[in-house]
N, C-alpha and C positions, 0 to 999 in steps of 0.2 A: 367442464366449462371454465374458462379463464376468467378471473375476475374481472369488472367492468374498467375497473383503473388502469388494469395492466392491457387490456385491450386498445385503450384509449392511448395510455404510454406509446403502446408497441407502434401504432398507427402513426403518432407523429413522428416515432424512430423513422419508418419507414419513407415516410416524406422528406426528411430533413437527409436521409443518406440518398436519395434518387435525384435532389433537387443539388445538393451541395458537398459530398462526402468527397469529392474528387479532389477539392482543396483545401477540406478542413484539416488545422494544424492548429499547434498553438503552444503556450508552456504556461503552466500555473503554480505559483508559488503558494508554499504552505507555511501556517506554522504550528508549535505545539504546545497542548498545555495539560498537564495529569489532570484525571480522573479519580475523584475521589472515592474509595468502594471499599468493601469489608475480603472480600476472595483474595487468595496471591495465587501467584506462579510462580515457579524454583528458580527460573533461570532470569528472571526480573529482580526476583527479590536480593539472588547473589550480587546484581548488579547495581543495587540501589546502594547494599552494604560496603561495597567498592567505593564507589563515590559517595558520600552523603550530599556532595552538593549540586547532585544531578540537576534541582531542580531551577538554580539559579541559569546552571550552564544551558538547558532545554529554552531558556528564555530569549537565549540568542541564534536559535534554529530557525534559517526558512531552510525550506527543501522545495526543490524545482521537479516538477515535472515537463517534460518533454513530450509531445506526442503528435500523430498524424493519421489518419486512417489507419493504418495495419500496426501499428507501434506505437511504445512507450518507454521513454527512460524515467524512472526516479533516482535524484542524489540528493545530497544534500550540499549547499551552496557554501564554497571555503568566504566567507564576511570576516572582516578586518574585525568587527566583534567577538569572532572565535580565535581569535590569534592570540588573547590573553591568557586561554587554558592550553592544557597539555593536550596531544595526539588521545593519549591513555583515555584522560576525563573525557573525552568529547565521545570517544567509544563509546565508554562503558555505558554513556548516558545516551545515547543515541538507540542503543539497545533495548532502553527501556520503552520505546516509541517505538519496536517493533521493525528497526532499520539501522542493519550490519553493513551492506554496501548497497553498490549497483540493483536496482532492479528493475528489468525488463520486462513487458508485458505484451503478451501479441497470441494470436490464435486461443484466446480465453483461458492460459495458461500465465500465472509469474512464474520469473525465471529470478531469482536471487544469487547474487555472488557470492560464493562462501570457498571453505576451504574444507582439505580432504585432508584431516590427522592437524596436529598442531604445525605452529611455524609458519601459519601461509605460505606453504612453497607450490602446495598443490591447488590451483585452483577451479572451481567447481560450480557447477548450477545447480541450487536445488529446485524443484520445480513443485508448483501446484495449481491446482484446477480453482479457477475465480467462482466459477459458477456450481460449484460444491462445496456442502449441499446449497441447495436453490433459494436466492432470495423469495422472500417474501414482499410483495410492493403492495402501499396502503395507498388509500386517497390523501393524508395528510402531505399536505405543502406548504413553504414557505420559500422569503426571498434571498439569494446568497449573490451580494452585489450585484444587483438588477434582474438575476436569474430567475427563474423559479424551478424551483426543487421540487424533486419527490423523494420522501422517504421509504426505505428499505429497511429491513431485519434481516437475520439470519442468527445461526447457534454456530461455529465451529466447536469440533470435537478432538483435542490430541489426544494422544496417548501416547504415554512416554514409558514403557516397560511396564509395571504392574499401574500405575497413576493416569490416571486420565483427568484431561479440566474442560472445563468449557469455558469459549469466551464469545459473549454475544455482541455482534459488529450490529452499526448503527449506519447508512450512507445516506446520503442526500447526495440526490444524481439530477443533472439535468438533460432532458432531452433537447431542446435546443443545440446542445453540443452534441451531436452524434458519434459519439466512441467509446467503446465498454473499458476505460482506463480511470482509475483513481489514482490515491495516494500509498504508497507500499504494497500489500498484496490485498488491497480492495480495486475490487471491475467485477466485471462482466454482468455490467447493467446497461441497461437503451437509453445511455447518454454518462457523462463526464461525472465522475463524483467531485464534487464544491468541499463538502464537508464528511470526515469518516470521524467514526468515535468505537471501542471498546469500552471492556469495565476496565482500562486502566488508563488510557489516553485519550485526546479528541487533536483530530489534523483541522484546524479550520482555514479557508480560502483567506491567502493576504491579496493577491492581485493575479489577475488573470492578462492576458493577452492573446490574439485569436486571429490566425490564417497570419504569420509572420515571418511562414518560411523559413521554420527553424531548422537544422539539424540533426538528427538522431544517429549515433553511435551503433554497427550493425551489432547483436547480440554475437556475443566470443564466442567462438567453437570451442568451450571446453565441453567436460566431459557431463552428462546432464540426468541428476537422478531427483528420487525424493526422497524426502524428511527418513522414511521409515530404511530404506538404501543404502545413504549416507549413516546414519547410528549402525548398523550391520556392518557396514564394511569398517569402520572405526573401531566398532568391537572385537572382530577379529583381527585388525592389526596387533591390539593392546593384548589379545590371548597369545 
């Protein structure tokens, strides 16, 4: 039996795509701000030790999302703000927010830009499932600029060679926007994620805008694998 929330969710997903899904579009801008928590991760923490002053530089991030019924873009927005720092910093620091480039999101799958061996000369999809493992949706809601939200959990689980971590996502989705797309690789929930949070970041909504007809960029025919794919095939180049 399906919970009573997620029932009621589903219901008005299913009204809000029969009634309007044919023009819903829109793009929503983010921003970002760390999370204060005791856990690390290796490839965060290398990057925090790169920049120390990630934190100043994340203070001039918004990131756009893009989206329509069957697609999603996220980037993040070149601002006359970001012109003060380097290429490098904006990287290094952008990483720690879980956003290396491009990423696309369509068929309940992100599609992230990445690279295959060093150099960016090869470029590459890596790919993961939104909806693995399965949110968890509560009755708890509130408001996210006029919206109302419902909150979501889940656990993600890597494993990186012998090391595994967990990192538990937080969404606030709204069904009034009927489309499984958030911010980086949070979706595939019965409406629009407003707000996403980890134990080390939180995306919060700066401004939305809805049915404007935007444009979205088709997803590259590169070559398109996952997380565990990509580290195998890098490994045996380097052997």
């Amino acid at each position: 039996m399906l919970p009573r929330i997620f029932k009621m969710v589903f219901f008005i997903f299913c009204i809000k795509f029969s009634f309007g899904q044919a023009n819903i579009s829109g793009t929503a801008l983010y921003v970002v701000k760390p999370v204060i928590e005791n856990s690390s991760e290796g490839n965060n923490d290398i990057a925090k030790a790169l920049e120390p002053f990630s934190d100043d530089i994340a203070k001039n991030f918004v990131f756009r999302l893009d989206f329509n019924k069957n697609l999603s873009q996220f980037t993040i927005e070149e601002t006359e703000d970001l012109k003060q720092f380097s290429e490098r910093s904006i990287k290094l620091t952008s990483i720690q927010y879980g956003y290396a480039d491009t990423i696309w999101q369509q068929n309940n799958q992100a599609l992230n830009k990445t690279y295959e061996g060093f150099g960016q000369k090869s470029p590459v999809l890596m790919k993961q499932a939104l909806d693995q493992p399965a949110w968890k949706i509560s009755n708890e809601k509130k408001q996210i600029d006029g919206f109302t939200c419902y909150k979501a959990t889940k656990t993600l689980v890597i494993k990186r060679g012998k090391k595994t971590f967990t990192t538990p996502m937080i969404a606030w989705f709204c069904p009034d926007i009927p489309v499984s797309f958030g911010p980086i690789e949070f979706g595939g929930l019965p409406g629009l994620i407003l707000e996403a949070q980890t134990n080390k970041f939180l995306y919060g909504l700066k401004q939305i805008k809805l049915n404007n007809k935007i444009k979205i960029n088709s997803v590259p025919s590169y070559p398109v694998f996952t997380e565990q794919e990509l580290i195998k095939r890098l490994s045996n180049k380097v052997n």
